[in-house]
Structure formats: structure tokens, C-alpha cells
N, C-alpha and C positions, 0 to 999 in steps of 0.2 A: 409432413411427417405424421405419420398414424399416431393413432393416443398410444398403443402400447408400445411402441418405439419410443414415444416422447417417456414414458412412464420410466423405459429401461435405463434411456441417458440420463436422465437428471437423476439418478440415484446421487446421494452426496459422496463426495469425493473432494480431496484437498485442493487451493485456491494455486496453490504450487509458486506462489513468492519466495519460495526457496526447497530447495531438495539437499538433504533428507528435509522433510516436513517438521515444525518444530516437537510433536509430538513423540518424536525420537530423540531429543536433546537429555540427558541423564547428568546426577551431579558428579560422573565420574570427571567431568571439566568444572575447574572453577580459577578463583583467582591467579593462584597460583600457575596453569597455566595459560593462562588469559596474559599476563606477566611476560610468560617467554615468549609466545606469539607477539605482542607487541614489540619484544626487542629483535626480534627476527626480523622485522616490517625495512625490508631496501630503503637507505635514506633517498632512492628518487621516488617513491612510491606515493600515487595521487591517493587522497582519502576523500571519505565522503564523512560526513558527520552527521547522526541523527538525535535530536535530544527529544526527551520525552517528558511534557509536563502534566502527569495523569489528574489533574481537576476539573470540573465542571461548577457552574453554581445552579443547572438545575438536572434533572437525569429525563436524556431523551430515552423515551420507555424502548427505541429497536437498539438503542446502541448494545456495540459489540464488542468496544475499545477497554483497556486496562483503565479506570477512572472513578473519584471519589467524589462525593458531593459537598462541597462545603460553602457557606455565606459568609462565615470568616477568613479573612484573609494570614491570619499567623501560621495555620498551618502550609502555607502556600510558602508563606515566608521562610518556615522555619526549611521546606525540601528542598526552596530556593539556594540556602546555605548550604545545603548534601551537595547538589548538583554541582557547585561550584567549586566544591570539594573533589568532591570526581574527575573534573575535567582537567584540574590541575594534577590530580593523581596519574592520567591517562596521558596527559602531554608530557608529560616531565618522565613518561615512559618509551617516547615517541621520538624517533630519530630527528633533528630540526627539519634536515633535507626532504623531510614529505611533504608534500602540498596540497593544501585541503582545495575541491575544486566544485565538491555539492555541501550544502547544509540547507538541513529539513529538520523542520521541529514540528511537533504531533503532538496528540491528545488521547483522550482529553481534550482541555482548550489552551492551548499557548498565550491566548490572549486572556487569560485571566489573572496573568501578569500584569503589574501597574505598570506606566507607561517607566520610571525610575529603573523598574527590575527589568523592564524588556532587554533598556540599553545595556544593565549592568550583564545580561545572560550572553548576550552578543559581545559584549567588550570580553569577557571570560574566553569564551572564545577564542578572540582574535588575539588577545594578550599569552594563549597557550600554545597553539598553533599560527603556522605561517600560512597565510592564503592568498590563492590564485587571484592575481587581476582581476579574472574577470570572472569568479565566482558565483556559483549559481545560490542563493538563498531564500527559503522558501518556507515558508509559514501555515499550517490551518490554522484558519479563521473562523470564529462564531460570528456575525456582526451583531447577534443580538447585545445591544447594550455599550458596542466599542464605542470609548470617545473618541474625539478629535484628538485628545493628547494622544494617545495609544497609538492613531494613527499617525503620528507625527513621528513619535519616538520609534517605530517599526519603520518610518522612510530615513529617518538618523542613522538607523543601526544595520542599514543596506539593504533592505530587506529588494528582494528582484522578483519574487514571483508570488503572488498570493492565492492560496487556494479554499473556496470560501466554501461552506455548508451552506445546502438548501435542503436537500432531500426533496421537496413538493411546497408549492407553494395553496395549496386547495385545504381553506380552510379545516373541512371534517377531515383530512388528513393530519393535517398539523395537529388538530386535537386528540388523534387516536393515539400519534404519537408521542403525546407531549411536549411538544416543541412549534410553540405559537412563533411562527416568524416573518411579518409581514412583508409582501416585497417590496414598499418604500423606504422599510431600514436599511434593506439589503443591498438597493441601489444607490444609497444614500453614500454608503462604507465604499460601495467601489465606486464612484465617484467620488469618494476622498484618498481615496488611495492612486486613481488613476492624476487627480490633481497633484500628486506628492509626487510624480515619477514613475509612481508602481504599473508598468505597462501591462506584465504575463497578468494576466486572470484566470484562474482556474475555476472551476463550479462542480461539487458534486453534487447527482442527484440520484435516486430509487427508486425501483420498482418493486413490484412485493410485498408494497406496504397494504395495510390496515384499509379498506376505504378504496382503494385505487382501481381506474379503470382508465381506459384507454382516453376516452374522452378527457377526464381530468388531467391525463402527463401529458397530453396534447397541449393543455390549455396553459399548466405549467412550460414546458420548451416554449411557447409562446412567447411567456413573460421570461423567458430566462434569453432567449435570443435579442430581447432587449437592452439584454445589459452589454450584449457584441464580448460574449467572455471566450480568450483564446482556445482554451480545453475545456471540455466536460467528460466527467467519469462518469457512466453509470453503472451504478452498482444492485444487483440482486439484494435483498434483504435476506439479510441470514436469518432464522427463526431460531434459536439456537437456547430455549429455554433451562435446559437441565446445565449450561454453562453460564448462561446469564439470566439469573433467576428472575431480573425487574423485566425480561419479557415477557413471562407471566401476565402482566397487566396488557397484554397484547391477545384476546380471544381468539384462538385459532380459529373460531367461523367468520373471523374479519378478514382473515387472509384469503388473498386467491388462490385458487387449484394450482396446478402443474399447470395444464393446460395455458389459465390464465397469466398466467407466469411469464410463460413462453411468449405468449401474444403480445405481452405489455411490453417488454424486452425486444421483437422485432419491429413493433409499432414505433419505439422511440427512437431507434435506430435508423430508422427508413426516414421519418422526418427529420433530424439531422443531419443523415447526408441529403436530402432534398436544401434542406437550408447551405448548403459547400460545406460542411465539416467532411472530413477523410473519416474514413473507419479505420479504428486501430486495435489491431490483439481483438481479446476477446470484450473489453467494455470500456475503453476509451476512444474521444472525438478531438480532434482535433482540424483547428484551419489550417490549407496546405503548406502556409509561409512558416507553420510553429516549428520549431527544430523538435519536437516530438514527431511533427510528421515526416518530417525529412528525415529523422533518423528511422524510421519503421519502413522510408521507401528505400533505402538503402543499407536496408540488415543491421543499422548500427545500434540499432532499440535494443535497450535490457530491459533486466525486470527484477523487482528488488521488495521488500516488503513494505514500500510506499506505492508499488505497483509499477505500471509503466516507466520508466524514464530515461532520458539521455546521460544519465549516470552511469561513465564508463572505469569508476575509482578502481583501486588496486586491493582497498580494504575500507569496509564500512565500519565506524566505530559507533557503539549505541549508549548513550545516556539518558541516565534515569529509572526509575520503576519500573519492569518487562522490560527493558530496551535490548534488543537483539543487534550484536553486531556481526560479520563475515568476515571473514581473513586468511589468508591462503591456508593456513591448516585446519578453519572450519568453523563454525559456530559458538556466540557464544552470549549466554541472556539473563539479564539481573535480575533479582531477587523482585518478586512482582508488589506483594506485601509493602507499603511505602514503606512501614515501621521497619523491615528487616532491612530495608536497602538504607534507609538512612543508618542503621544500626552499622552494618556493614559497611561502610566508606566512613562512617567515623572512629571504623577500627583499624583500615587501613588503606582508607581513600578508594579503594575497587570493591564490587559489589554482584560477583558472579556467583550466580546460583547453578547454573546449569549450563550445557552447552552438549559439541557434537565435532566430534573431531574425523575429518576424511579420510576415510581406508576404499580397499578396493577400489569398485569401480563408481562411487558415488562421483566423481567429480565429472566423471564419464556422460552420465545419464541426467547430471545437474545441465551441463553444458547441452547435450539431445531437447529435454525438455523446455527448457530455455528457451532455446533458438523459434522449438515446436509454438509454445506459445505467444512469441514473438513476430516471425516470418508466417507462422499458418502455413508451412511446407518445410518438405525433410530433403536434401537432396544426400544419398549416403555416400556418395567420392566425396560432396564437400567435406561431410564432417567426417570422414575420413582422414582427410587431408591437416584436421585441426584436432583430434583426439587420439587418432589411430586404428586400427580392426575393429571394423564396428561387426563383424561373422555373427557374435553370440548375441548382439543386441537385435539383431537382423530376426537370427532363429528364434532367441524369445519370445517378440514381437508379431512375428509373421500371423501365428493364426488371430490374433484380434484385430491385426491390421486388414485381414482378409474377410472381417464380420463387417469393421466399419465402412471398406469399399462396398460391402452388398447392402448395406441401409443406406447407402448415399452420406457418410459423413466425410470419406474422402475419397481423391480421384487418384488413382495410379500411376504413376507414370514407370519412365525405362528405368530411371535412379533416385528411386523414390513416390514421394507423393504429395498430393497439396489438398489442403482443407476446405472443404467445399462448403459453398454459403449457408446451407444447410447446418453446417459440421462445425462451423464458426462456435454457436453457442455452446457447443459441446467439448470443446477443444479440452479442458479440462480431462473430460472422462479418456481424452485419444491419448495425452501425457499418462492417463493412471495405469496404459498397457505398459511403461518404462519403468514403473516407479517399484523397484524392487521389493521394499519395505509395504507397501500398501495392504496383500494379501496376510499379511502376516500382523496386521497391527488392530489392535482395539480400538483405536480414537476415532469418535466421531465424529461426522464434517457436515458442512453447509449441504444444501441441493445444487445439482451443476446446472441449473438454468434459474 
């Protein structure tokens, strides 16, 4: 790709975990109807459950996440109390007949829960909601620092899939970013978790950081194929200072170019699949037996604001501080603020601040873009066949689909097209030809490479 091709794609553009993008969510949604969408929910209807524990006890200078810094543990305790609050608020809105069949809990650090509060956040859980056999339950993980208890009381509380933080294991990395994390603690935690039972292992890791060159993530996948972890995410570092001001501490002359960008991103990608992982979507790896890969070799992959997943639920419900959930009439997200959210669910248990209710053709071009980021091809009978006249999406689309067949981002076919390897990294900006709201909005995004 020429530098000013590479310049034009990676303009930033939204990460598309959900359409509309959350930047379009307004308080004209709040509890109230958060309320009736819950009582609408089909008692057969699968849910997914996301809970959000926004603390940390040090601040990694790239993070991007909703999250608070604290060394004391009461205030952890006292959101603990919210939370539990909420779930009983939210269940006891919830028809019995749905069957919860993912739970993911996020950060922040989930694990900065004692190992006491773990079980009680999962017993909360299972005591409000009825859950699937064979339930998928899935945790981020810091290991800096996790004990043995913690890891014990997370295999009590069923824990099935663990997804652990690395970012980079290269010393003057870890320093740039703040977050000293050696690889013996790290394998240490998954070998205690693979002793408990916990088979899935997840790993995310970065590019884009501080310090980072080709040679160094080299050196890192190294030591990370050591640990034999089923998935790995990589993720671009968002630079995103004017949103999260402790990036600041991060010198933009430590960052790489575009260019650089780009390189470190096809670098690591080429050595994992040399290692057998599959490529999947735009920045996850998976081994071929993982049921992420199978669901991406047979269309069945979504994609959710955890990212990737074989999470095929009916309605995503979100707890906690930011927590976004989905539901067939549409979006909807808590108060990010701790203080407000705890305020708010101890005035009547729910704690919506905002959200985004489906009109027109968004549900349309949710499911297009989806599919786009998912499959990395459009064929238009199919999704014809699953949405209806797609004439107007066709015509809107046509001339930027006709710019990115001429820079090589995709290949044309007789019904449709497909994303060419090239096009892969860019997949992003080929969804932001769909994204009706895009031209029209202020909010600022990541770079798409």
C-alpha cells in the first residue's frame, strides 16, 4: 500500500462494536424505558450478562477503559453493594423463562475483588437469573498480584474462560506504559487457573505502544506462545488523549508513525498464523479447534462490545458504571460517574443515563456492518434474504465501494464482494461507507490501523 493510501485509510473512524455508535446514545432513553424493554424481553429469550467492575489499583498510562484508581478496598466495597443492587433490580424485571448463556465481566479489573466478593458477585448472579448448563463465563484478568485464593474462588464461581492482560512483555515497554508485568507472574496465574479447570485462555496484546518495534512483539509472541493460550486479541493502541487525559504521560514522539503502525500490526499477525492460529475479523487469533474459530468459519461469529464472540444472546444486559446493554428495541448505558450510578440504583435499583432507541433503517445496516466485519464479505441476495431490499444501501454505497475496489481494499464479485488482505486492516473505514450517522457526527475516534 503507498504511504498516502495508508495515510487516507487510517483516518480514525469508529471501532463499530455496535451501530449506531455509542456516540449517538442521548438521555432521551433512561430507566424508565430501560423498564419496559426489559418487560417486553420473550420469556424464551437467551441473555448475555456483562458486569462492569470500573477499579484498578494502579493506572496503566494507554488505558482506555471507564476506571478508578484506588489502594483502598471500601470503596470497591461499598459499588460492590450498588451492583448487587442492580442485578436484583434488573432480574426481578426479567421474565424467569430467559436463559442466560454468556457472562463477561470487565474492567477496570474484576479481579480486584477479594476472592469472598468474587463468589458473592457470581452467586448474585445465579440467585437472580436462570443459567444455561453449559454457560460460557468469562472474566479480565490483571495477574499482577492475583492470589491463589482469588484464583480458587473464580474456579468455585465457574469461571470457563479467562482473558488475561499483557499488552507487551519488553521491559522499556512496560515502563512507558506503566504497567511493570513480568512474564513469570503471568504464567504463573495461568498455570494456576489451567490447574483449577480453567481450560479457554485468552491473551490480549498491543501494538502502537510507546517503545514498540517489530523486533520487540516479535520477541513478546515468543514468550506469549509459551503460555499455548487458546485466543489472542490484538489490539491497536488508541492514542486518544483529549478523552483520557492520563495519556498525556504517553509523548507522542514515543509513538509510532502510521506507517509504523501498519507494519507492527502485519508483522504480528503473520507470525501467529505461522505459529497455527486462524485469523479472525479484523484483530483476533485464534487455534482452529477454539469455537471462535469455528464460528467465524461458518458465519456464526458476532461481534459485541467485548469484541469478537460466539455470543449469539437475544439481549445483552450491562452492569455497573458505563455499562451498555442491547435489546431488541436498542441501546442502553449507565451512568459512567461511580457516584451517579451508585446514587441512581439506590433510588431505584436501575441506573440509566442514556441510551438509543432503533428507528428506521439502523437495525438494517447494524446487521450489513456486522456481518462486514465479521465474514470480511458481503454477498447482497444473502442479506437480502435476512433484511430485505437492500436497492438503497447498494446505491448509497456504490461509489466508495468503487474507490476501495481501485486501491485494492476489496475484490468484486457478481453479488457482492470480499475483503482483500490488504483491506483486512481497514475493514473499519469499508463499514464507515454504511454508517449513516458517521458524516454527520462530531465524535472523535481511534486511527483504523
Amino acid at each position: 500500500m503507498t504511504p498516502d493510501l495508508l495515510q487516507f485509510y487510517a483516518r480514525p473512524v469508529p471501532r463499530y462494536t455496535s451501530y449506531p455508535t455509542a456516540p449517538h446514545f442521548s438521555g432521551a432513553i433512561g430507566a424508565r424505558e430501560y423498564e419496559g424493554w426489559l418487560a417486553d424481553l420473550a420469556p424464551g429469550a437467551s441473555l448475555s450478562l456483562y458486569v462492569h467492575v470500573p477499579f484498578c489499583d494502579t493506572l496503566c498510562w494507554f488505558c482506555g477503559c471507564h476506571t478508578k484508581i484506588t489502594r483502598r478496598y471500601a470503596p470497591v466495597a461499598d459499588y460492590l453493594a450498588a451492583l448487587m443492587q442492580e442485578i436484583a433490580a434488573v432480574a426481578g424485571r426479567v421474565d424467569p423463562g430467559c436463559r442466560v448463556r454468556h457472562i463477561h465481566w470487565g474492567g477496570g479489573s474484576p479481579t480486584i475483588l477479594e476472592g469472598a466478593d468474587l463468589l458473592a458477585l457470581s452467586g448474585a448472579l445465579r440467585s437472580g437469573f436462570t443459567l444455561a448448563g453449559d454457560a460460557e463465563f468469562a472474566v479480565e484478568i490483571d495477574p499482577r498480584g492475583l492470589t491463589a485464593n482469588q484464583i480458587d474462588s473464580l474456579a468455585e464461581a465457574g469461571l470457563t474462560r479467562a482473558s488475561i492482560g499483557i499488552q507487551d512483555f519488553d521491559p522499556q515497554v512496560q515502563k512507558a506504559i506503566n504497567r511493570i508485568q513480568p512474564y513469570e507472574e503471568t504464567r504463573d496465574v495461568i498455570a494456576g487457573l489451567r490447574q483449577r479447570g480453567v481450560a479457554a485462555i485468552n491473551v490480549d496484546l498491543m501494538y502502537g505502544l510507546p517503545n514498540q518495534d517489530e523486533a520487540r512483539i516479535g520477541a513478546t509472541i515468543d514468550q506469549v506462545l509459551t503460555l499455548s493460550p487458546n485466543r489472542i486479541s490484538l489490539f491497536g493502541y488508541a492514542h486518544v488523549p483529549w478523552m483520557k487525559r492520563h495519556q498525556e504521560m504517553i509523548p507522542q514522539s514515543s509513538l509510532p508513525d502510521v506507517a509504523a503502525r501498519y507494519a507492527q500490526a502485519e508483522f504480528a499477525a503473520r507470525r501467529l498464523v505461522e505459529a497455527g492460529f486462524a485469523r479472525i475479523g479484523l484483530d483476533h487469533f485464534a487455534r482452529p479447534e477454539d469455537p471462535l474459530a469455528k464460528a467465524a468459519a461458518n458465519g456464526t461469529m458476532r461481534r459485541n462490545f467485548q469484541g469478537y464472540t460466539t455470543d449469539t444472546a437475544d439481549a445483552l444486559l450491562g452492569f455497573g458504571a458505563s455499562a451498555i446493554g442491547r435489546l431488541p428495541h436498542g441501546f442502553v448505558q449507565n451512568h459512567v460517574p461511580i457516584a451517579d450510578y451508585q446514587r441512581a440504583v439506590s433510588g431505584g435499583g436501575l441506573s440509566v443515563a442514556k441510551g438509543y432507541a432503533f428507528q428506521g433503517e439502523d437495525l438494517r445496516r447494524a446487521h450489513l456492518i456486522e456481518r462486514l466485519m465479521c465474514d470480511l464479505e458481503l454477498s447482497w441476495s444473502a442479506l437480502e434474504k435476512e433484511i430485505g431490499d437492500c436497492a438503497g444501501l447498494r446505491r448509497d454505497s456504490a461509489e466508495a465501494l468503487q474507490q476501495f475496489a481501485r486501491d485494492g481494499l476489496i475484490e468484486p464479485g457478481p453479488d457482492g464482494f470480499s475483503v482483500t488482505d490488504q483491506g483486512r486492516t481497514f475493514v473499519r473505514s469499508i463499514c464507515a461507507a454504511f454508517d449513516a450517522y458517521l458524516p454527520k457526527s462530531a465524535a472523535r475516534h481511534s486511527m483504523a490501523v
